[in-house]
C-alpha positions in Angstrom: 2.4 -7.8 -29.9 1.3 -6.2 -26.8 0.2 -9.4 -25.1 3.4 -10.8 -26.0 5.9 -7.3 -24.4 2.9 -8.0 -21.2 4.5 -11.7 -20.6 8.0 -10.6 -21.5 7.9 -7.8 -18.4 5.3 -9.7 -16.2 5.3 -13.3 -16.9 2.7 -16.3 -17.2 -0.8 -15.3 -15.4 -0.8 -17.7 -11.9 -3.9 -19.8 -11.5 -6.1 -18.9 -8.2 -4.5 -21.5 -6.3 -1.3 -20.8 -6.9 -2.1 -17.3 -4.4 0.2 -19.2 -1.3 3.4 -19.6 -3.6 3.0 -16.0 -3.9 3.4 -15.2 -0.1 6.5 -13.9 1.9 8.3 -15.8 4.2 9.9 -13.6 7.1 13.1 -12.6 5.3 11.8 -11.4 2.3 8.7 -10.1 4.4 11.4 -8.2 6.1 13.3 -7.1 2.9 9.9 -6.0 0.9 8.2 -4.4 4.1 10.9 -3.1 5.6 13.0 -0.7 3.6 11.1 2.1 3.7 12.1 2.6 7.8 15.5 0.8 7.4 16.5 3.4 4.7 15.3 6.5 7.5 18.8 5.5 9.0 20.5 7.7 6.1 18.5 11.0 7.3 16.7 10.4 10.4 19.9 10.9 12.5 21.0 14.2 10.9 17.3 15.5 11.0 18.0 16.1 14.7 21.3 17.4 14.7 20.5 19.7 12.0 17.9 21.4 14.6 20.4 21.4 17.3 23.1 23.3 15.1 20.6 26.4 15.1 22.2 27.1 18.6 25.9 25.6 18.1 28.1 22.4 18.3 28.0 22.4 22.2 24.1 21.7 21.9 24.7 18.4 19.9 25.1 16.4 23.2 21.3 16.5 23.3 21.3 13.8 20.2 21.8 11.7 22.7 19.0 11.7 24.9 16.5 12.7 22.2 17.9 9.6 20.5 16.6 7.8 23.6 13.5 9.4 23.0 13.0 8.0 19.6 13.7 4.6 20.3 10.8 4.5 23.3 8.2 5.8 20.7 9.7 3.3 17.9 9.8 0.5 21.2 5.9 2.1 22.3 4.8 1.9 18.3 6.1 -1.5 17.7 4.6 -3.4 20.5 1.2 -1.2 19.4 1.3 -2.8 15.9 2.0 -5.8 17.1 -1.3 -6.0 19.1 -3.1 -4.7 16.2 -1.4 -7.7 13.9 -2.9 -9.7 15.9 -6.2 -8.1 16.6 -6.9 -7.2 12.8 -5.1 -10.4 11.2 -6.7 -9.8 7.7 -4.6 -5.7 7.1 -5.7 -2.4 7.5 -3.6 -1.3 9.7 -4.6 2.2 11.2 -7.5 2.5 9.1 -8.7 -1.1 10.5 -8.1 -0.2 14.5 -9.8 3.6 13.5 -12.7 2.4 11.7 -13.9 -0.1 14.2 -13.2 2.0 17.8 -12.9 5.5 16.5 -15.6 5.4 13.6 -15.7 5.2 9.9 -14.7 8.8 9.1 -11.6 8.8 11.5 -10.9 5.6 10.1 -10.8 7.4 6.6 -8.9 9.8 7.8 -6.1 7.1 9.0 -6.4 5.2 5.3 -6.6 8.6 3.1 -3.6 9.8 5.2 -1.5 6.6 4.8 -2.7 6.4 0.6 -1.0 9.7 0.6 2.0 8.8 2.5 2.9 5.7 0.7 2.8 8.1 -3.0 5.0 10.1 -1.0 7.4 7.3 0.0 7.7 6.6 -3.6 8.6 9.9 -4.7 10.6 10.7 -1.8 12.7 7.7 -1.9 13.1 7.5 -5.8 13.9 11.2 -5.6 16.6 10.9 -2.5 18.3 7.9 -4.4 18.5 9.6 -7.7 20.3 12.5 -5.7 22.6 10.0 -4.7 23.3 8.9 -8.2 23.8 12.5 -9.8 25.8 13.3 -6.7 28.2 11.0 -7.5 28.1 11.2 -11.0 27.2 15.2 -11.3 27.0 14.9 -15.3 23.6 13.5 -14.7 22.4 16.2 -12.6 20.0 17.7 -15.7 18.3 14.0 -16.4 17.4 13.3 -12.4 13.9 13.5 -12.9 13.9 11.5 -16.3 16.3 9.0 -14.5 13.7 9.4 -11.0 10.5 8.2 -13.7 12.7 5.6 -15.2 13.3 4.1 -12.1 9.4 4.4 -10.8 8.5 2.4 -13.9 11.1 -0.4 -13.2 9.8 -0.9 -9.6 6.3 -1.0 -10.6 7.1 -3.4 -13.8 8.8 -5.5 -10.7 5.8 -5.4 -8.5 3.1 -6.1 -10.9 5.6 -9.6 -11.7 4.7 -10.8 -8.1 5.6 -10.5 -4.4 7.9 -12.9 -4.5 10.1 -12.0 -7.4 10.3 -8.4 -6.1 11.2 -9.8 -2.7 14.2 -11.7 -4.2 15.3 -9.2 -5.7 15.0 -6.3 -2.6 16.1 -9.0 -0.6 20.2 -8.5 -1.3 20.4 -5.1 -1.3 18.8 -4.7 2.4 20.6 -7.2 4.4 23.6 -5.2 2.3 22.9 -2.2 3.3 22.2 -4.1 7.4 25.5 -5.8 7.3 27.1 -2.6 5.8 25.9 0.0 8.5 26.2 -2.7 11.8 30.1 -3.3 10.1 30.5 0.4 10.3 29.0 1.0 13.7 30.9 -2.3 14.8 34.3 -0.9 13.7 33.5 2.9 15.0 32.8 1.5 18.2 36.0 -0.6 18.3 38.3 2.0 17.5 36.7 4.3 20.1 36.7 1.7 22.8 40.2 0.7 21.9 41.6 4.4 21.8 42.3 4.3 17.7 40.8 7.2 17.6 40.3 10.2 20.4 36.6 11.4 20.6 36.0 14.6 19.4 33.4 15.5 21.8 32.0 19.1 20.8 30.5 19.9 24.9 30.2 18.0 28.2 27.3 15.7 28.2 25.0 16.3 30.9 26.0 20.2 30.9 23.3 23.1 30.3 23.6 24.7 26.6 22.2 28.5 26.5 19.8 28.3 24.2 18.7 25.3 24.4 14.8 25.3 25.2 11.8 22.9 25.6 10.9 24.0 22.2 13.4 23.4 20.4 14.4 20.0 22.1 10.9 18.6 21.1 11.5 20.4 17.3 14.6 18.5 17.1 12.8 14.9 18.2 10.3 15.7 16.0 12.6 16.1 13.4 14.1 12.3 14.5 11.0 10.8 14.4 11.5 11.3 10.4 13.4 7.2 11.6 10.1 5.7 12.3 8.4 6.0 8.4 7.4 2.9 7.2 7.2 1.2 11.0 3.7 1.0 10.2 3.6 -1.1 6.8 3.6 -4.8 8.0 0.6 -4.4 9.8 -1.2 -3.2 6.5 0.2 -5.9 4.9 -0.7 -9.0 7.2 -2.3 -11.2 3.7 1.2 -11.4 2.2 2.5 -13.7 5.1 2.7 -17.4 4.6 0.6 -18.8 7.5 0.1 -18.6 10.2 0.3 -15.0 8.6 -0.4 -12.9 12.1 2.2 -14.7 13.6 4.9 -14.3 10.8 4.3 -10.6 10.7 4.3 -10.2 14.4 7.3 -11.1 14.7 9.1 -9.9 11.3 8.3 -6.4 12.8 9.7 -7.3 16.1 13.2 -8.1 13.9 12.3 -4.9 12.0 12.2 -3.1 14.8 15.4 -4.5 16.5 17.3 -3.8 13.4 16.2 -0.1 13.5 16.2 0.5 17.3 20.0 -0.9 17.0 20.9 0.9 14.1 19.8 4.0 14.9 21.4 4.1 18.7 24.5 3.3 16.7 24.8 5.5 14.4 23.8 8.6 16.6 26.4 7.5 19.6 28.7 7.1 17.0 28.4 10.2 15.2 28.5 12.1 18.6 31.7 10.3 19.4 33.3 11.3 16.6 32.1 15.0 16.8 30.5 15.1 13.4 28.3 17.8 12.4 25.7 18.6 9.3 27.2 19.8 6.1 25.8 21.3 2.8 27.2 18.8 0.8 27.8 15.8 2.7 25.6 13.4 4.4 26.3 12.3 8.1 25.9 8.6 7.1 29.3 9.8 4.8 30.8 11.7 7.2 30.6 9.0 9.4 31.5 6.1 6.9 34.6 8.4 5.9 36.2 9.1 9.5 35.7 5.3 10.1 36.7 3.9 7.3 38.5 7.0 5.3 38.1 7.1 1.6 38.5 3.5 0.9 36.4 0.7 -1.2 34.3 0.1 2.3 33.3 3.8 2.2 32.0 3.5 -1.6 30.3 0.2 -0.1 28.4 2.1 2.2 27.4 4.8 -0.1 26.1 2.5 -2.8 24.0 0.4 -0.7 22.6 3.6 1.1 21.8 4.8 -2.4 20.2 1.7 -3.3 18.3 1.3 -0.5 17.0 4.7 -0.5 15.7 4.1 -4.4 14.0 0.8 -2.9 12.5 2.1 -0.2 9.9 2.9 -2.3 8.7 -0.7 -2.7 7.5 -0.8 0.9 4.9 1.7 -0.9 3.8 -1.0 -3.8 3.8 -3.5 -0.8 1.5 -1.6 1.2 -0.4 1.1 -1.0 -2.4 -1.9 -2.8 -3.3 -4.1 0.0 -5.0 -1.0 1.9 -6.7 0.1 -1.2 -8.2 -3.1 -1.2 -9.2 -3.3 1.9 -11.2 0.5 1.2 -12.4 -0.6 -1.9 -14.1 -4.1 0.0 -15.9 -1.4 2.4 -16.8 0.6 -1.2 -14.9 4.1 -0.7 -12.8 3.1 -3.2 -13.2 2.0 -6.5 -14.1 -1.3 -7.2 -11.0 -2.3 -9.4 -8.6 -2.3 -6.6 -10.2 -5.5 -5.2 -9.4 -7.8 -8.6 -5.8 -9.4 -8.3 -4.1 -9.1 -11.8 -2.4 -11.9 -13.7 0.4 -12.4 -11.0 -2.1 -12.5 -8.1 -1.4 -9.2 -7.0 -3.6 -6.2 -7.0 -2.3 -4.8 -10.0 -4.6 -1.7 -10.2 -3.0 -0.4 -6.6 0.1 -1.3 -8.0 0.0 0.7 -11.3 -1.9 3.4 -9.9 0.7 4.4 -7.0 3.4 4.2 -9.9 1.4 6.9 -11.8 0.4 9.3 -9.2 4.1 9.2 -8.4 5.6 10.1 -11.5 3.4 12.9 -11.6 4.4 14.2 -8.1 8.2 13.7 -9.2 7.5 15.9 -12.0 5.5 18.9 -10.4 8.3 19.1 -7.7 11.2 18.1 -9.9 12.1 15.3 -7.9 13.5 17.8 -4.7 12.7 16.0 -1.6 13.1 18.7 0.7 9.6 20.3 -0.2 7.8 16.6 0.5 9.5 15.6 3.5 7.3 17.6 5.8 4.1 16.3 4.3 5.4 12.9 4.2 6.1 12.8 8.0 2.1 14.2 8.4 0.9 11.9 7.0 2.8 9.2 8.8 2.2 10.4 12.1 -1.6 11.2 11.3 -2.4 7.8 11.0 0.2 6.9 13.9 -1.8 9.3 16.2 -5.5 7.4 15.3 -4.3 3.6 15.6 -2.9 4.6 19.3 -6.0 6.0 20.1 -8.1 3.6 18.6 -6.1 1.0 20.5 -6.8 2.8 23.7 -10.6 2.2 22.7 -10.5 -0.7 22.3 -8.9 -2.3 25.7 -10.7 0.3 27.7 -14.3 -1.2 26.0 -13.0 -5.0 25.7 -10.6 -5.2 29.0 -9.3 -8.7 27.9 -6.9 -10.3 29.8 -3.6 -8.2 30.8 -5.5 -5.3 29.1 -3.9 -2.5 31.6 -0.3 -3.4 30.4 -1.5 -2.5 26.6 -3.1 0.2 27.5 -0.4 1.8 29.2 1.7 1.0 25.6 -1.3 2.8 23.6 -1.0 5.6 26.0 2.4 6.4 25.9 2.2 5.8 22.0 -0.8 8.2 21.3 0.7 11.2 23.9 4.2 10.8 22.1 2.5 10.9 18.4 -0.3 13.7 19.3 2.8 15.8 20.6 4.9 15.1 17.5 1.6 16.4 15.4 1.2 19.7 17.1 5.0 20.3 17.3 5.0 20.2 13.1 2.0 21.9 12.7 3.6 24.7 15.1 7.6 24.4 13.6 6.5 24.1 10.1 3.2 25.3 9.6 3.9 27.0 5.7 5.2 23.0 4.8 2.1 21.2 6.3 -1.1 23.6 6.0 -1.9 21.5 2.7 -2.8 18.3 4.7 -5.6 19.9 6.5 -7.1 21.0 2.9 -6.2 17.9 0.9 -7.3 15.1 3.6 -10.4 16.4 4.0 -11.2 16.6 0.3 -9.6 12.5 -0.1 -12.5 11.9 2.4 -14.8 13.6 0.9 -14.5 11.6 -2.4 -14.2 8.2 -0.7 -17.7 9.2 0.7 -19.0 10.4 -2.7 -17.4 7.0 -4.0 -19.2 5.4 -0.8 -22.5 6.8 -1.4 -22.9 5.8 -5.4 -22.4 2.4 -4.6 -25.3 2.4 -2.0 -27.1 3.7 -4.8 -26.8 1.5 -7.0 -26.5 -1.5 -4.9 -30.9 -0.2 -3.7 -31.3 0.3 -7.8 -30.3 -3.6 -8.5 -31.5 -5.0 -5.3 -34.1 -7.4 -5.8 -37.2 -8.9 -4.3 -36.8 -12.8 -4.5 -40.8 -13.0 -3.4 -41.5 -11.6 -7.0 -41.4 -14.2 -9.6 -40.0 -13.5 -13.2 -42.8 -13.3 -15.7 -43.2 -16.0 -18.2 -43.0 -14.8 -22.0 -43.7 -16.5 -24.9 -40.4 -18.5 -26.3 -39.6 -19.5 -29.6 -36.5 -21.8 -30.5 -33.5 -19.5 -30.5 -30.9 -20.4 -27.8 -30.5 -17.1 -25.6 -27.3 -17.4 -23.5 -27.1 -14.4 -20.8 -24.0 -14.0 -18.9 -24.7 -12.9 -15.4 -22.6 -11.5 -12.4 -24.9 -11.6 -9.9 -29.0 -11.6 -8.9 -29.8 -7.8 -10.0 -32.4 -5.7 -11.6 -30.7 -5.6 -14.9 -30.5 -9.2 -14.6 -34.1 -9.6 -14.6 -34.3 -7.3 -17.1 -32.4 -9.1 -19.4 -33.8 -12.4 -18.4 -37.1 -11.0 -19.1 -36.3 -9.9 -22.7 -34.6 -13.4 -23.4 -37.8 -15.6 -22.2 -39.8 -13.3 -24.8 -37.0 -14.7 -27.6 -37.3 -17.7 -27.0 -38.0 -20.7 -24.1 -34.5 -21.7 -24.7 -32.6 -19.4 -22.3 -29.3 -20.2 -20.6 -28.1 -18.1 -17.7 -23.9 -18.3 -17.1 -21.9 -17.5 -14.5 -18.5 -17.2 -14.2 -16.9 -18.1 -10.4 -13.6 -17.0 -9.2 -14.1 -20.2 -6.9 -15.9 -22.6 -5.7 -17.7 -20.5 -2.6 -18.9 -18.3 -5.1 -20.2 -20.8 -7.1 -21.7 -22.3 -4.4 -23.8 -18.8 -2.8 -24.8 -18.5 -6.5 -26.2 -21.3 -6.9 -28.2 -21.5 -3.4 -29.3 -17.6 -4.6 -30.8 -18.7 -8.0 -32.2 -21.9 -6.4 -34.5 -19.2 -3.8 -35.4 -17.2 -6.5 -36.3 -19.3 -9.3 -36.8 -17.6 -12.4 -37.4 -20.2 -14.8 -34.4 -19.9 -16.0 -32.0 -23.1 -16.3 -28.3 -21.6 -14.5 -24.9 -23.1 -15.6 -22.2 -22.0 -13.3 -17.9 -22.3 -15.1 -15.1 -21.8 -12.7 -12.6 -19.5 -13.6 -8.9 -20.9 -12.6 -7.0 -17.9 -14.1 -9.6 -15.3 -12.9 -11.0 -14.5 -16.4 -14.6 -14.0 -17.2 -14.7 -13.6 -21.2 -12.2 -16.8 -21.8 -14.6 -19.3 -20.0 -17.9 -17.7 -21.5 -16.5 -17.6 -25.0 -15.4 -21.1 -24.7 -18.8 -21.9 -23.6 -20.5 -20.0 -26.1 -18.9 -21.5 -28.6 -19.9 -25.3 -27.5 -23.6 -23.9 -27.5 -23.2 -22.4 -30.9 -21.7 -25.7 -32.4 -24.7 -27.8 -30.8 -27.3 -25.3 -32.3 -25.7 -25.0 -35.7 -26.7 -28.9 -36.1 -30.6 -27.8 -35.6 -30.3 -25.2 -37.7 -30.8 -23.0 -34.3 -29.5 -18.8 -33.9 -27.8 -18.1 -30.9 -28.0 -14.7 -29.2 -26.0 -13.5 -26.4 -28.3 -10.8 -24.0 -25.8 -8.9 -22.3 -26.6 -6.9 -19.3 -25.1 -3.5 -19.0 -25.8 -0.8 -17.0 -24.9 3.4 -17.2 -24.3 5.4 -14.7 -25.9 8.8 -14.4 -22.4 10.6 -14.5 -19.4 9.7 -16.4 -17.5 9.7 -13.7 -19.0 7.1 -12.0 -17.9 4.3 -14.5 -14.9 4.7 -13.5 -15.8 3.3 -10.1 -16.8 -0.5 -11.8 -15.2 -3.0 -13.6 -16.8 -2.9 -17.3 -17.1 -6.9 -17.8 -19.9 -6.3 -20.8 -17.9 -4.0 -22.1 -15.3 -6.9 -22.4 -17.7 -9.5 -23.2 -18.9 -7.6 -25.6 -15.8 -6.6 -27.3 -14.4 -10.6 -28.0 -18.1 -11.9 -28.9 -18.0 -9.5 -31.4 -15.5 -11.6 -33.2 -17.2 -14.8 -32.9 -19.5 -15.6 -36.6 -22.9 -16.3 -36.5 -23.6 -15.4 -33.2 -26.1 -12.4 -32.6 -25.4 -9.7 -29.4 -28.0 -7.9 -27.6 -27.3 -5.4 -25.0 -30.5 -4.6 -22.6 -29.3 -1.6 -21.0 -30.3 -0.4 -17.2 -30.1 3.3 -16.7 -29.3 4.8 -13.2 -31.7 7.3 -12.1 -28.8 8.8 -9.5 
């Protein structure tokens, strides 16, 4: 029953090389990876004239060159990505360019800020489109965090079906909500230009506002950077591309960022034309979509692709958030699980973990977004902050050809982002204070992580000079399934030769390389043990072995032969710690059990630390 709901909501497991039919073109790269900072367009605007209202309507004329502002960081950021896209093609993003020119614990920094921030863009933007929804329909109001979870567990469901699915479906609903706001800024612009409609221009532009200081000019760009979330996604996820993959996501960020960069000039000119200012209980992008357009079927057009968009701007977090795990896992501060790819090729354990640790922030906050927003743009600008710097490392060590140009970008990228940092830890200190506890304790645990696997990668190492002693064999056929050339290996070898001389060492390849490096490896250290190697199409380790097991057992029933299975299983010292590896004898264990006739033996190995 429960295999059966699995394929209803996920669908048929994909074979290992069906992995390229899985990756994103540019469009859908640009739908998937994209609506996170496409979606900023809805607040990122109002963030800065919210600021400037503090000292009246006549200050709002500074939306315009703070505006300007913005769009040279956003320009400054994406040409930085785009040399990292090309200089760490496999992902990583800030934790990648931190890592190798800052050092490992700045680069954990970077990754532990981004895990954070990409939870938070789920929460945030499941929480600001379900406000949307009970806005419009306030009867719903008392159900927005059950309707917030529902809608977490649909995207996640979605994700864990595949990349591409979830990119066909994004895929409409962004170029909507594109074609909806460039109609709107299209048609403002026209009747402006064309005198339809007389300005409402609040002050002079150009003219000196009393009031109106250094400080709060770079609180209110601050506050407008809010528009650049999410700019930094595609560079995380550079192995979704089809190839050349580098390429492809070089420049789907470079339409990404034209997109924004357009729509966000746009709207702010056009909201300043039309001398709109923030209200309690009505968005600029409404304001704005209602003195266009009035209260007419374009105007619900515009508010139901904002709300959509806002609800799947989460997916740029399921896009992102499992692709970077994997990439911390592969260097061992993560858990090992977030490196296996699930039935549908993706990394299903990223997926369904970001869905779960955002529920759970939905419901400790109740889904209100305005006491995550100031932590969410931490921990974007955090890792913003190190991948400019790192950058700046890196062409000052490596000076490659036109290096001076880049790092002149990097510069002006890391003195725009440092700035932004210290103005919200100065402006909104009592919102923010938690990130510098709760970083530091992510990377503390992705050390702790980090250090038990070196431990137990020195308990199993082995010395290939040693040779496996022999032991005297009977007839039984001993099959033990093996995942590698460790201590507990040996150990179990060692108890299977004294069982008998019959002993059969399996394992199971994800593909043919691994095969391959196995083989060489048992060939060096010779155990006296005969290896057979099965290749695993669909990524499964018990389905191959049982079939195998159960072609050895109907060769030995003829001779009257028992077969025992050895399995090699080792405990950790804490219980904790077996969270951090995949249990496969556990598994194996679990459908041998079922098979008649056939006789298990676990040989355990013990951790000392």
């Amino acid at each position: 029953m429960v295999k059966k709901l699995k394929r209803l909501l996920i669908g048929r497991p994909l074979k290992s090389n069906e992995l390229q039919g899985q990756k994103l073109n540019k469009l859908k790269a640009l739908a998937i990876l994209s609506s996170d900072a496409l979606s900023s367009i809805a607040y990122g605007p109002e963030q800065i004239l919210v600021v400037l209202m503090a000292i009246g309507a006549a200050a709002l004329w500074y939306s315009l060159p703070i505006a300007l502002g913005v769009l040279i960081l956003l320009v400054a950021l994406i040409l930085s990505y785009r040399q990292i896209i090309y200089s760490y093609p496999h992902g990583g993003g800030a934790y990648m360019v931190a890592k190798e020119n800052l050092g490992m614990n700045f680069g954990l920094i970077a990754g532990g800020s981004l895990l954070i921030d990409y939870i938070l863009t789920v929460a945030v933007s499941v929480s600001a489109g379900t406000d949307a929804i009970t806005s419009a329909f306030p009867a719903f109001h008392p159900w927005s965090v059950s309707i917030a979870v529902v809608i977490v567990i649909i995207i996640t469901v979605l994700n864990l079906r595949g990349l591409t699915e979830s990119a066909t479906f994004l895929a409409y609903p962004v170029y909507l909500f594109i074609i909806a706001i460039v109609g709107l800024i299209l048609v403002g612009m026209f009747r402006v230009l064309t005198g339809q409609v007389t300005p409402e221009v609040n002050h002079t532009f150009g003219q000196p506002v009393a009031g109106v200081g250094l400080f709060l000019l770079l609180k209110a760009f601050s506050s407008g950077c809010s528009a650049l979330t999410g700019v930094e996604a595609i560079s995380n996820a550079i192995p979704n591309f089809k190839d050349p993959a580098p390429r492809n996501a070089a420049r789907t960020l470079i339409m990404m960022g034209c997109i924004l960069g357009c729509l966000f000039i746009g709207s702010v000119l056009l909201v300043y034309w039309y001398g709109l200012v923030p209200m309690a209980d009505q968005t600029m992008l409404s304001q704005l979509a209602e003195s266009v357009f009035g209260r007419n079927v374009f105007y619900y057009i515009i508010q139901a692709v904002t709300a959509l968009i806002l609800i799947l701007a989460a997916n740029t977090g399921y896009s992102a958030f499992p692709q970077l795990a994997f990439n911390l896992a592969k260097d061992k501060y993560m858990p090992r699980p977030f490196t296996v790819r699930g039935d549908r090729l993706g990394y299903s354990n990223g997926i369904i973990t970001l869905g779960i640790f955002s529920i759970i922030l939905i419901v400790i906050f109740r889904g209100q977004t305005d006491r995550l927003i100031p932590i969410y743009a931490v921990g974007v600008f955090i890792p913003f902050s190190l991948s400019q710097t790192g950058m700046i490392v890196k062409w000052l060590r490596e000076k490659p050809k036109g290096w001076v140009n880049k790092l002149i970008t990097n510069l002006i990228g890391a003195f725009i982002c440092y700035l932004i940092l210290i103005i919200f830890y100065i402006t909104k200190f009592q919102s923010v204070w938690i990130t510098l506890v709760f970083i530091p304790i992510v990377v503390f645990i992705f050390h702790k992580i980090h250090q038990h696997y070196l431990a137990v990668a020195d308990q199993l190492r082995i010395d290939f000079a040693q040779k496996i002693r022999d032991i005297k064999a009977t007839d039984n056929v001993i099959v033990v399934p093996i995942a590698g050339i460790t201590k507990v290996v040996e150990q179990s070898l060692v108890y299977a030769k004294s069982l008998s001389d019959n002993v059969i060492a399996v394992y199971v390849g994800q593909s043919q390389e691994q095969i391959e490096k196995m083989e060489r490896e048992w060939k060096e250290w010779d155990p006296g043990v005969r290896l057979v190697t099965l290749h695993s199409l669909y990524r499964s380790i018990v389905t191959p072995l049982s079939k195998f097991i159960d072609t050895v057992k109907w060769k030995a029933d003829k001779n009257g032969a028992t077969v025992t299975v050895v399995i090699p299983q080792f405990y950790t010292k804490k219980w904790w710690q077996r969270l951090l590896h995949n249990q496969s004898g556990v598994m194996i264990r679990a459908v041998l059990v079922r098979h008649a006739n056939i006789v298990l033996a676990t040989v355990p190995y013990k951790f000392k630390r």
